[in-house]
N, C-alpha and C positions, 0 to 999 in steps of 0.2 A: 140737315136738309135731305129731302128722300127722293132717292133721281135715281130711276128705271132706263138703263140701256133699252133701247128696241131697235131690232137689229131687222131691217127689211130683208129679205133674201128671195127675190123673184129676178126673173129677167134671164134669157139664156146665155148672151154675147155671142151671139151669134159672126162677132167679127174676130173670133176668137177659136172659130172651129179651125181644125178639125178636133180638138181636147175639147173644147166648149160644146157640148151635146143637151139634148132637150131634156134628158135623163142626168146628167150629168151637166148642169150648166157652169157657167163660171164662178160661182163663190168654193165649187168646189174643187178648183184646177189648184194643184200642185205648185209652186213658184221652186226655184233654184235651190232654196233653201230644205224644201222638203214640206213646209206649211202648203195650209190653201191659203184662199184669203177669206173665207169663211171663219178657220181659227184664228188668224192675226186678227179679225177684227172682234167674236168671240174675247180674244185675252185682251184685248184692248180695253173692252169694255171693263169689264170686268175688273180691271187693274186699276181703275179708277178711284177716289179716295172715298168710302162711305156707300159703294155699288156692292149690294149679296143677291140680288135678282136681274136675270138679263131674260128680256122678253123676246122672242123668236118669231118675226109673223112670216110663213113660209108656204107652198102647196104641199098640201097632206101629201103625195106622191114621195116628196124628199123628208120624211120625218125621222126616217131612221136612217138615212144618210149623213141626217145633220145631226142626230146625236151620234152617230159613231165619232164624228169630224170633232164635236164638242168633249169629248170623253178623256181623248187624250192633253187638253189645254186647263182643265179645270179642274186642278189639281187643288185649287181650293173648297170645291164643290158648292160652289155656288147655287143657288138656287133656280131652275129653271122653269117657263113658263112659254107653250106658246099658243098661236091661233092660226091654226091650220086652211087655208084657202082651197077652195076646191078648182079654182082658175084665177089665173091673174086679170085684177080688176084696179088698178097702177095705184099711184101711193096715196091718195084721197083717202081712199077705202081701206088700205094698211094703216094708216095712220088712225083713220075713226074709231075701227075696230080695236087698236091697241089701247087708244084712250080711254073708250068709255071700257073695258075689260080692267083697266087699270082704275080706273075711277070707282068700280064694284070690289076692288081690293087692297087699295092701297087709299083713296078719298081724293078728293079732286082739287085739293092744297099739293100735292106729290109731281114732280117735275119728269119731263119724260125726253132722253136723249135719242134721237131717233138718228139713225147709220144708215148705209148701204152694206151691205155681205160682203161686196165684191170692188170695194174703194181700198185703195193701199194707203199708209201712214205711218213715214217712216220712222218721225221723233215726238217718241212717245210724252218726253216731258213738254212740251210748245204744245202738245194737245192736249193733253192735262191742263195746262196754264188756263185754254182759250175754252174748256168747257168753264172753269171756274167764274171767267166773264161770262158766257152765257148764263150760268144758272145766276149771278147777279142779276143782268136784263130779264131772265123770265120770272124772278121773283117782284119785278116792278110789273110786269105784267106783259112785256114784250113777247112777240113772238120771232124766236132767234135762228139766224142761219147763218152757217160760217161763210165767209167769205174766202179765199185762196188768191195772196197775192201772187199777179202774174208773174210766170219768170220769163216770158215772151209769147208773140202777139199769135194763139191758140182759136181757130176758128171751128173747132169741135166742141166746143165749151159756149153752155150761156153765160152769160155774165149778169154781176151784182152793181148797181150804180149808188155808190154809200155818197150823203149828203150831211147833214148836221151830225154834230155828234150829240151824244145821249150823258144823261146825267152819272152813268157808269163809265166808270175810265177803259178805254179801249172798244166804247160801242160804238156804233156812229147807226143813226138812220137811214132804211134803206128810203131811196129815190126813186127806185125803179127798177127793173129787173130787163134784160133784154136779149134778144134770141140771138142763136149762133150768127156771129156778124162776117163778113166777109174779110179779107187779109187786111186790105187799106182801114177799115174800120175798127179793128181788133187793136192793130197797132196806133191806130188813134186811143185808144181805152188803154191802153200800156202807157203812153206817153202822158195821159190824165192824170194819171197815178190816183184817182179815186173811182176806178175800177175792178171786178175783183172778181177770178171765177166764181160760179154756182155751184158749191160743193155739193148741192143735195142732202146734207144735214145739217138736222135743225133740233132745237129747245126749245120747249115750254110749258107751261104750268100747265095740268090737264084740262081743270074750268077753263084757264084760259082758252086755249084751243077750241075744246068744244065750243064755247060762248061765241067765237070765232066763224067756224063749222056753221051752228046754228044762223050768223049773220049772213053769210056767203056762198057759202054752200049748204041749204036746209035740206034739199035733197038728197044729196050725199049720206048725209047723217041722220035722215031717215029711215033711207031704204036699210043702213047700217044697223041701225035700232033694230030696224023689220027684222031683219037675217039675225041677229044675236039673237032675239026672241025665240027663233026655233031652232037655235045650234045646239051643240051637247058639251057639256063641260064635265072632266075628267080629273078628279084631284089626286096629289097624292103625298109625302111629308117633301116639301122642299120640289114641289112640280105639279103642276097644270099643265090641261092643255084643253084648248076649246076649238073644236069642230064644227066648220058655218055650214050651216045648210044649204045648198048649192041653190035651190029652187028661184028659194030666199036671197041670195045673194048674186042670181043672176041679172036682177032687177036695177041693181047698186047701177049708179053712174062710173063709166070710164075715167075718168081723169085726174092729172096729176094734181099732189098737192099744191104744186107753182099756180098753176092754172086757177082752181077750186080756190084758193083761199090766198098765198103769200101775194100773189100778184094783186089782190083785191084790197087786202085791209091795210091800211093807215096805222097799226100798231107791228111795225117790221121791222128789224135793227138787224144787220149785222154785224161779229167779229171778225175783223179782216185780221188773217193768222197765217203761219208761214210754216204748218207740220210738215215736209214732206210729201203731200199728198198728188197721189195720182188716182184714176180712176179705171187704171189698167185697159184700157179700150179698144188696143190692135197690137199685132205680134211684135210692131216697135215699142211701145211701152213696156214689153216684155223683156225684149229684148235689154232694156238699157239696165235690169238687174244681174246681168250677167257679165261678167270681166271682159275686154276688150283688148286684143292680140296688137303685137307691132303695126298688122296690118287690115288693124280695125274691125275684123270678123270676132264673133260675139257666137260663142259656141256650149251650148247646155244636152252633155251627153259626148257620148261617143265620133269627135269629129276629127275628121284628115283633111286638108289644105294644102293645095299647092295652086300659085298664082295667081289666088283670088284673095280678093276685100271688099270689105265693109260689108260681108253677108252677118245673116244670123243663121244658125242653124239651131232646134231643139229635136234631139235624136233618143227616143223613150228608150228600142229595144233594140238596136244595130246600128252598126257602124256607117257612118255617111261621108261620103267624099266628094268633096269641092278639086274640080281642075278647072281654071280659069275662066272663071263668074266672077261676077261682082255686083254687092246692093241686091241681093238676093236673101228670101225668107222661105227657110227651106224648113216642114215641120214634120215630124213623119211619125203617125201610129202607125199600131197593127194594121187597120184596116182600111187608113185611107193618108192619102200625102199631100200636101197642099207646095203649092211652089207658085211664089209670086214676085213681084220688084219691089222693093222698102215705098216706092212712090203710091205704090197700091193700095197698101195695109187695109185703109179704109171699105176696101170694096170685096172683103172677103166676103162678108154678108149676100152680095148678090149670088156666090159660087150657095150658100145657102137657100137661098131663095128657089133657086133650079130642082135644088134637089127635094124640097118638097113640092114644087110641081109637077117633078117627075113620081113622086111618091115613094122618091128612095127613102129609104131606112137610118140612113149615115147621117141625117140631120137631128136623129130622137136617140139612136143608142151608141154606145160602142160594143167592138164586140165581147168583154167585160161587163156585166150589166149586176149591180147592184139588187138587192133585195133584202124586207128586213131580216130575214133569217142569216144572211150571206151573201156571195155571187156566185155565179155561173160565167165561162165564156166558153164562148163557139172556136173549138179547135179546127173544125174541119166540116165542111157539108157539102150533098153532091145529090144526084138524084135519089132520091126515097129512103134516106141517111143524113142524119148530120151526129159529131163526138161534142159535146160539151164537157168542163171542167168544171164544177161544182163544190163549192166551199162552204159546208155550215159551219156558225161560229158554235161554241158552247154551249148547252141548253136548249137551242136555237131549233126551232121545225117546220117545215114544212107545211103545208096545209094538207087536209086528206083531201084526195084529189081522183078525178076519172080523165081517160083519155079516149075520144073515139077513135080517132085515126092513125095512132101511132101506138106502138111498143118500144117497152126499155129495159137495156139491160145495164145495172149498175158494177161495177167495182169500185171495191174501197181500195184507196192506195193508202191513206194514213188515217186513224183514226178508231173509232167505233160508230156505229149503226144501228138505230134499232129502224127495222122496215114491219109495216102494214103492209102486206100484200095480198088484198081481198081479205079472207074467212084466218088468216095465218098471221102471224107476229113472231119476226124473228129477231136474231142479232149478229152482224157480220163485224168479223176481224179486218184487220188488214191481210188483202190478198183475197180475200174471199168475194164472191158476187151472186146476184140474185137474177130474177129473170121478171119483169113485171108483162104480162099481157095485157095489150089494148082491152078496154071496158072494164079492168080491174079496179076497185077501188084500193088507193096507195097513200104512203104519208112515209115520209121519212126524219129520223130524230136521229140529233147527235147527244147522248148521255154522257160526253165525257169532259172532260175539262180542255182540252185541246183541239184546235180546229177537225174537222169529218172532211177530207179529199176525198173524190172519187170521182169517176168516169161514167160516163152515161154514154150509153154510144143509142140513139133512136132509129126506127127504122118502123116506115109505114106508109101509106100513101099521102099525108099531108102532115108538115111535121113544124105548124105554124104556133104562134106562143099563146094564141086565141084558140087555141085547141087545148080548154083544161075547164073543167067542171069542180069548184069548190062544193064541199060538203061542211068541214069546219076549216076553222083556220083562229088561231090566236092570235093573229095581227089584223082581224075584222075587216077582210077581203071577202066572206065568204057571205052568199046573200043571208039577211035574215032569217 
């Protein structure tokens, strides 16, 4: 049977900043172990019996993010494939697009397991079992959603209402789906015991679906059509990747696939399955993958305690000290700290919300900011200066590039360099540096096999990141 992982990866989690950034969202946050949850779900897939393709639909912005994340887990080299969004347009539109993409490659008998990025799953073999019931039900023609029995009464979770069971052993049809309930209600659906969270993932056959689509939501899978018609597809041995046309896919309807289509059709089953699962969604969920002290603080990094409990702390770059707190979630980057009550968790998001209507920064970057060549962070900045650190990977370069309003002067700490600077092409060692003037055309290349450090220290009267003029570039930022 041929069943395509498609791994949705959108959404920032915004209740998960200050790690959680619009640049950096949550399928890419680090967990205790040293994974994101980008790769565990990635090897998940993947690990599956008879899966050599896992589909990616992501925003072009994170492309090379997500293959760096993927690079070190697929170690079987699996085949990859994705569809690049130019904005998020929620799972309707992820899911049409993966279909009919998959149905031009694969044929529309081909079964499609569709994830979230940023969902946790601890026992790999119980999910394995309950994909095998799913692609049972979706080869009768069901359209399938796991189910997560409760393990108590969760009012951040929709839930699943399973009713008859189905000719498949361990399926049962769905009844009904229904929104986050209230505590008394929640625990009424725990006590039913034919209740069942909304995991968010689902199975089925791709006609299926589509024919589905076409019932319930024709629009959707229209405008989907529309927008594939003028995107760009990019092959290559064992990798695609298809590029939507923004114009084109501005048009697509908002809405999720619950909404659009499961809530709608009369061909719905779920497997009610007991993987482990969470859906990571505030710094308490986070928190509970971490060891728990005599005195019930849950501490990830560098932490000191004295006369306090049942805090959490996650401490990236220094040392953090509790004196007599308690039920506190203490989270601390470089450039911003969050301190809240455990009772709060949920309301991180509105400390989000402020700050983009204040138009700060700290909701979109860190100060570490990814690029496909490498990253950059901002050591230090002050009026008409700021020093950033600059990391090319191998191979890896820069776009040729102009600056109006600033100058830079580079030093390599480790590495090699080849620099463009204007009419001139040089090569610097370690130790050595260059001097580029504003309005100079520049590009910078690492030729060597090991990462290019170096120091950039700017200086000019506006030294904003929308202060850069591409001429080429090999990762197709640079206009036509």
């Amino acid at each position: 049977m041929d069943v395509i992982p498609v791994i949705l990866s959108g959404g920032v989690g915004s209740r998960l900043w200050p790690v959680s950034r619009e640049a950096h969202p949550k399928p890419f946050m680090k967990l205790p172990d040293g994974q994101s949850l980008l790769q565990k779900t990635f090897a998940r897939a993947a690990g599956l019996s008879g899966v050599s393709q896992v589909l990616t639909v992501t925003n072009r912005d994170l492309l090379f993010k997500t293959e760096d994340d993927y690079r070190s887990v697929n170690a079987a080299r699996h085949a990859q494939s994705y569809i690049l969004e130019p904005f998020g347009r929620n799972t309707a539109a992820a899911v049409a697009l993966a279909a009919l993409q998959l149905r031009d490659s694969h044929g529309g008998s081909a079964h499609m397991l569709v994830l979230s990025a940023d969902h946790l799953i601890q026992d790999q073999g119980a999910f394995s079992a309950a994909v095998e019931k799913a692609l049972a039900l979706s080869q009768q023609g069901w359209l399938v959603t796991f189910g997560i029995k409760p393990q108590y009464a969760e009012t951040g979770y929709g839930y699943i209402q399973a009713g008859d069971q189905t000719s498949v052993e361990g399926g049962q049809k769905v009844a009904r789906f229904v929104e986050k309930p209230d505590l008394e209600t929640a625990q009424g659906y725990v006590a039913a015991g034919n209740y069942y969270w909304n995991s968010g993932m689902f199975c089925f056959q791709i006609d299926t679906v589509l024919q589905q689509l076409e019932l319930h939501a024709p629009d959707v899978l229209a405008a989907v059509t529309t927008a594939l018609q003028s995107s760009r597809l990019a092959t290559a041995p064992a990798y695609s990747c298809l590029t939507v046309d923004p114009d084109a896919f501005a048009r697509v309807p908002d809405i999720s696939l619950d909404y659009a289509l499961m809530e709608r059709s009369d061909h719905v089953a779920t497997v009610p399955c007991d993987v482990g699962w969470s859906d990571i969604g505030s710094w308490t969920a986070v928190s509970e993958l971490t060891p728990i002290d005599d005195c019930g603080n849950r501490f990830d990094g560098e932490v000191m305690a004295h006369a306090s409990r049942n805090n959490f702390v996650r401490s990236e770059d220094r040392l953090t000290a509790l004196v007599g707190v308690q039920d506190l979630l203490v989270i601390d980057t470089p450039d911003a700290l969050l301190i809240g009550h455990k009772d709060h968790a949920q309301d991180v998001k509105h400390i989000v919300g402020q700050l983009k209507k204040q138009g700060h920064t700290l909701h979109q970057l860190h100060r570490t900011v990814s690029r496909p060549w490498g990253t950059y962070t901002t050591l230090e900045e002050g009026d008409r200066f700021k020093i950033k650190r600059i990391v090319v990977k191998p191979g890896a370069s820069l776009s040729l590039q102009m600056h109006h309003h600033r100058s830079e002067h580079w030093i390599v700490v480790s590495g090699m360099a080849v620099v463009v600077n204007d009419e001139q092409t040089i090569m610097l060692a370690t130790n050595e540096s260059t001097f580029i003037r504003a309005g100079h055309k520049h590009r910078l290349q690492n030729p060597g096999v090991i990462d290019l450090v170096l120091i950039e220290v700017q200086s000019g009267d506006y030294l904003g990141e929308d202060d850069i003029v591409r001429f080429e570039d090999i990762y197709g930022r640079a206009p036509a």
